[in-house]
C-alpha positions in Angstrom: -2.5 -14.0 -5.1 -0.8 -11.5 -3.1 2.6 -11.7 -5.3 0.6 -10.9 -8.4 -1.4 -8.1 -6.2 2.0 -6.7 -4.9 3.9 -6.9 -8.8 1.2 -4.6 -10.2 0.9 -2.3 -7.6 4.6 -1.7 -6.9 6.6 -2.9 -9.9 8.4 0.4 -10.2 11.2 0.2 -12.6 12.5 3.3 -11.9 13.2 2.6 -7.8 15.1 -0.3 -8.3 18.4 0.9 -8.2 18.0 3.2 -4.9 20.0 2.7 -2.5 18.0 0.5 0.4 19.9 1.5 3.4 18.4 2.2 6.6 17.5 5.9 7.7 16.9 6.5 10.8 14.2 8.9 12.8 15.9 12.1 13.4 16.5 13.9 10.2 13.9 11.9 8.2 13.8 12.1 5.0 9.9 10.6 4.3 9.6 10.7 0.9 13.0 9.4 0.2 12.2 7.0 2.9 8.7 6.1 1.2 10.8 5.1 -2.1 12.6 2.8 -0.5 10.2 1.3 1.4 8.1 0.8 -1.7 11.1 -1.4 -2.9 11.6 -3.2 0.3 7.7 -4.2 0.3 7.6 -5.2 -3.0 10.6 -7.5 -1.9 8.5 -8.7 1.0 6.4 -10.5 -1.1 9.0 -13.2 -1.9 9.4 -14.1 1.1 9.0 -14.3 4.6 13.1 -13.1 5.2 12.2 -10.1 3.3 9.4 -9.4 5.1 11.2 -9.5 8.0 13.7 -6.9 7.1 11.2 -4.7 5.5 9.5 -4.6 8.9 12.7 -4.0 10.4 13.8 -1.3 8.4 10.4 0.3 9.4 11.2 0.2 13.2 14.7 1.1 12.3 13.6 4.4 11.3 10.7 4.4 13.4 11.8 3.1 16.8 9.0 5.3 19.0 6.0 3.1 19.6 3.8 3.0 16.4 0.7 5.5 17.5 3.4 8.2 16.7 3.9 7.0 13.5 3.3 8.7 10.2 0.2 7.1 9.0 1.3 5.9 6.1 3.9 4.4 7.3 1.8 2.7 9.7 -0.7 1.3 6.8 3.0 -0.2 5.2 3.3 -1.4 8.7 0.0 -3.4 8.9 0.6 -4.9 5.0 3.4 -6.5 6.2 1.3 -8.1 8.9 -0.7 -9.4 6.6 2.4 -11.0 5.0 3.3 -12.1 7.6 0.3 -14.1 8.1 0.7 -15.2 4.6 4.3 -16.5 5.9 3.2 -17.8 9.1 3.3 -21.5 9.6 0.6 -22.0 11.9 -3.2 -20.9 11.4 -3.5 -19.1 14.8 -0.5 -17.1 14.2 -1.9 -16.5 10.5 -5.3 -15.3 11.9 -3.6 -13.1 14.5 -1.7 -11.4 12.2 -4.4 -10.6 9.9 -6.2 -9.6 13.1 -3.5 -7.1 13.5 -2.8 -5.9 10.3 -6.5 -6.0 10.1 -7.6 -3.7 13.5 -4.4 -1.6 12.0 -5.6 -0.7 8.9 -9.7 -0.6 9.4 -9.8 3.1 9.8 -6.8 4.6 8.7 -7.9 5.9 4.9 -11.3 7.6 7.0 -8.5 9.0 9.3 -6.3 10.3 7.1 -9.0 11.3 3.9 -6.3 13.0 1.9 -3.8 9.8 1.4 -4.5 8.1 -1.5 -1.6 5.2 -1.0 -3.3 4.2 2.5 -6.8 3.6 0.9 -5.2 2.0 -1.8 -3.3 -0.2 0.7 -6.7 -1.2 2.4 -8.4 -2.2 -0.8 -5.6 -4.0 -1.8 -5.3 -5.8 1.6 -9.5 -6.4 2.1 -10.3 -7.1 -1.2 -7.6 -10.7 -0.6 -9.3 -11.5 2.5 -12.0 -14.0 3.0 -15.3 -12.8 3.7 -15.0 -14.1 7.1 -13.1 -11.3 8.2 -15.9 -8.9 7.5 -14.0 -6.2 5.3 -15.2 -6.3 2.1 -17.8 -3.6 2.7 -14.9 -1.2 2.3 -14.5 -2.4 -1.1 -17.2 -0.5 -3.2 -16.9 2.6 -1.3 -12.7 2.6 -1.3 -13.1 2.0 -5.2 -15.2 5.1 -6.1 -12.7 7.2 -3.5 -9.3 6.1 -5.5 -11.0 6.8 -8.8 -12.2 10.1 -7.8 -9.0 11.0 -6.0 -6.7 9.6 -9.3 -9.1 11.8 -11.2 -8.4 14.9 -9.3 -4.8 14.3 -8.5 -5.3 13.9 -4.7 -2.5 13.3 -3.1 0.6 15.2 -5.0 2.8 13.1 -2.4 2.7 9.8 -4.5 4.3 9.9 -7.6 3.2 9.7 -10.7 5.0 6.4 -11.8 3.0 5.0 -8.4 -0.3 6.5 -9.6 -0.2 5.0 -13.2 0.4 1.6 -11.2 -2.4 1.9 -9.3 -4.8 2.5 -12.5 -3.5 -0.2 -14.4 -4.1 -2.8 -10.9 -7.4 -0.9 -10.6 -8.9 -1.6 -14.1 -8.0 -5.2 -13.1 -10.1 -5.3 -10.2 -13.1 -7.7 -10.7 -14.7 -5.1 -7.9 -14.4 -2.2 -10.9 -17.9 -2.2 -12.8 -18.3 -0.9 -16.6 -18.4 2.6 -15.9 -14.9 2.7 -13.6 -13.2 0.9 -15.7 -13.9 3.5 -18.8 -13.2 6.4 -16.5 -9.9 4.9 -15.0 -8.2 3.9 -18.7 -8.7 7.5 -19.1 -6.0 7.8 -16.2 -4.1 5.2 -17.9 -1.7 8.0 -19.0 -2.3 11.0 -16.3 0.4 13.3 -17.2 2.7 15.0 -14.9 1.8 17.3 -12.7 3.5 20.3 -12.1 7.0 20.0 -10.7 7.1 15.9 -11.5 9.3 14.9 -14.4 
């Protein structure tokens, strides 16, 4: 499920030519950064190797421990885990990377209320997991937020080629009732804000 989950979500045709090079911490470009990290993720979900390096290239540019990161950074961070659970071999070291990626994410959208890629990261993430894991009350509540931020452009920081990804997964959602769904194929084809091409 995840590589479906990860294909609509960051299938961004106009990223793929970037340049994926490392960039290091001082002198940090984020947003350029951000792009190519949305590449390297998508990558991750092929495979465990690419996971690897997509972590990597995180504490590349990131090597301070990770309560200093930049939160959305951190919620890329704690997807991976999740992959990497998906890629571990073992079903402890599964669980404890979902734990992780897991304890990593729980809070972060109700931390940082303005990011509309970290809460769509977390409903991405919980809405895979097994109830067992005791997430999926985020779900509803995470679903009306992305809506209502998409409809009122929250978050200028995510481009609008990401954003139009992000309605198209939504309307998907089996979580999205009726009533969502007509108000996000509205979105379907957000224009441009001001100052995006």
């Amino acid at each position: 499920m995840w590589p479906t989950v990860l294909l609509l979500i960051f299938g961004l045709p106009g990223l793929w030519g970037m340049d994926t090079a490392p960039l290091s911490a001082p002198g940090l470009d984020l947003p350029l950064f951000l792009s190519r990290l949305r590449v390297s993720f998508y990558n991750s979900v092929e495979s465990a190797a690419a996971t690897e390096q997509t972590v990597a290239l995180i504490q590349a540019a990131f090597p301070s421990k990770r309560d200093s990161w930049p939160p959305v950074i951190l919620a890329y961070y704690a997807a991976l885990e999740g992959l990497r659970g998906k890629y571990a071999s073992g079903l402890l070291d599964k669980l404890g990377h979902v734990n992780t990626a897991v304890s990593l994410m729980r809070r972060l959208p109700e931390d940082n209320p303005g990011s509309l890629e970290i809460r769509f990261l977390r409903f991405c993430f919980f809405r895979q997991l097994p109830l067992f894991f005791g997430v999926r009350s985020t779900l509803g509540p995470d679903l009306a937020e992305l809506i209502r931020m998409l409809e009122t452009g929250a978050d200028p920081d995510v481009p609008l080629e990401v954003r139009r990804d992000m309605v198209s997964y939504l309307i998907g959602c089996r979580e999205a009732d009726r009533a969502q769904i007509e108000r996000l194929q509205q979105l379907r084809f957000m224009p441009a804000t001001e100052g995006e091409p």
